[in-house]
N, C-alpha and C positions, 0 to 999 in steps of 0.2 A: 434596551434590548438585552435579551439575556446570554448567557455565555456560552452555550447551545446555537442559538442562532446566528450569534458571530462568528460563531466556528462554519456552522454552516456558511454563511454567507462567504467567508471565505476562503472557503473549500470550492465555492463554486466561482467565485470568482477566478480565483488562480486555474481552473478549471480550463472556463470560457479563454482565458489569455494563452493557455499551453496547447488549446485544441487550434486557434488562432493562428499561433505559430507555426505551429504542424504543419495546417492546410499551404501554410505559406512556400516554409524551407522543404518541407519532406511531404515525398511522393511514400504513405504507409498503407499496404494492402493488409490486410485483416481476413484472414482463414479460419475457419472454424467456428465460426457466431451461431452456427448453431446449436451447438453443444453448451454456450451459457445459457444458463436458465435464467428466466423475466420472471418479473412480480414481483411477490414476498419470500422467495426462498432465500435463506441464508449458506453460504458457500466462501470458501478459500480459496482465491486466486494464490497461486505459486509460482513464483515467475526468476527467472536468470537474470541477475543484478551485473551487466556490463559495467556502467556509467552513471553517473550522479541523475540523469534524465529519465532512468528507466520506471521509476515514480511517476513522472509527468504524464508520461505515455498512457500506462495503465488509468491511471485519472482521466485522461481525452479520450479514451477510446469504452469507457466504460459509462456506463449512462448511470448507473447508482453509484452513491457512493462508498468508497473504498476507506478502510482503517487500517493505516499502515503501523504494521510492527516495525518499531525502532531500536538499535539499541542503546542504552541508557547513556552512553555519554557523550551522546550527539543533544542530546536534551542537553547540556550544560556547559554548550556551546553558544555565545551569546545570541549571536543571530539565526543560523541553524535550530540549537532549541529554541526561539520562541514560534518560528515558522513552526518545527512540529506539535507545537501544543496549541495553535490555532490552527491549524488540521487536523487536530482531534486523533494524532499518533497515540499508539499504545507504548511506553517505553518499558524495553525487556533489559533485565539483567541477570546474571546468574543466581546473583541473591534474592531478589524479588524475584521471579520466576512464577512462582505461585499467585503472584498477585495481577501479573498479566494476565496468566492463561484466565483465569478468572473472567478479567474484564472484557476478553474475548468471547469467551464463551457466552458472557453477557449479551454482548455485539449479537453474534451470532443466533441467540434465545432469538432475538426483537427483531431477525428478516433481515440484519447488517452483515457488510461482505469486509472480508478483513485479507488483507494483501501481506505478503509475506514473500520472502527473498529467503529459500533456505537456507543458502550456502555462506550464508550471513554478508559479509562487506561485498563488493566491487572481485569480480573476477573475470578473469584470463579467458578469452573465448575456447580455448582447448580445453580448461578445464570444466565447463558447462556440463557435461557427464555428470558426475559427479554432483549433480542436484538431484535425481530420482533416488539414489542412495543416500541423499541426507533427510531427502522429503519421507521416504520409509521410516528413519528411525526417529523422527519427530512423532510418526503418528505413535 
């Protein structure tokens, strides 16, 4: 098996078990589905980073899958990195930076959806504002 499709595979595995749990622990309603586009379109999901689980969510509730941007020195964390390099993360750093965006926009060419947490780490539910103004000066 090649290292494509072990990614793949689990990508969808950890998938199937997070949507598993969901159904189980959490009652989550979902608004808005019809504004995601289906098929082959390629698009950025942008999302508010509460809690280490907010990854999981968007993988369960998303039927394609998701290329999450990381930042670089969760990769070089022993068990943390190797999870995200078997979910096929993008790691960003301010020095590599160019080599990301790259690989996204790659993503992106080939009909791939890439997940992204602007506000970079884990934040404060007050300060959630403050993602439409990070999300502007990314683009």
């Amino acid at each position: 098996m090649n290292c494509q499709n072990y990614k793949s595979t689990f990508y969808y595995t950890v998938r199937l078990v997070t949507r598993t749990i969901i159904s189980i622990f959490y009652s989550l309603k979902v608004k808005g589905t019809e504004n995601v586009l289906r098929g082959g379109n390629s698009y950025i999901i942008a999302s508010n980073h509460i809690n280490w689980f907010d990854g999981f969510v968007l993988i369960a509730l998303f039927k394609d899958k998701i290329t999450f941007s990381s930042t670089s020195y969760l990769f070089e964390r022993p068990i943390v990195g190797g999870f995200l390099i078997r979910m096929g993360s993008i790691s960003v750093s301010q020095i590599k930076t160019r080599r990301a965006i790259k690989k996204a926009l790659n993503i992106l060419k080939n009909g791939g959806k890439i997940g992204i947490f602007p506000e970079g780490g884990k934040i404060n539910k007050r300060d959630a504002g403050s993602q439409a103004r990070c999300l502007f000066s990314c683009s």
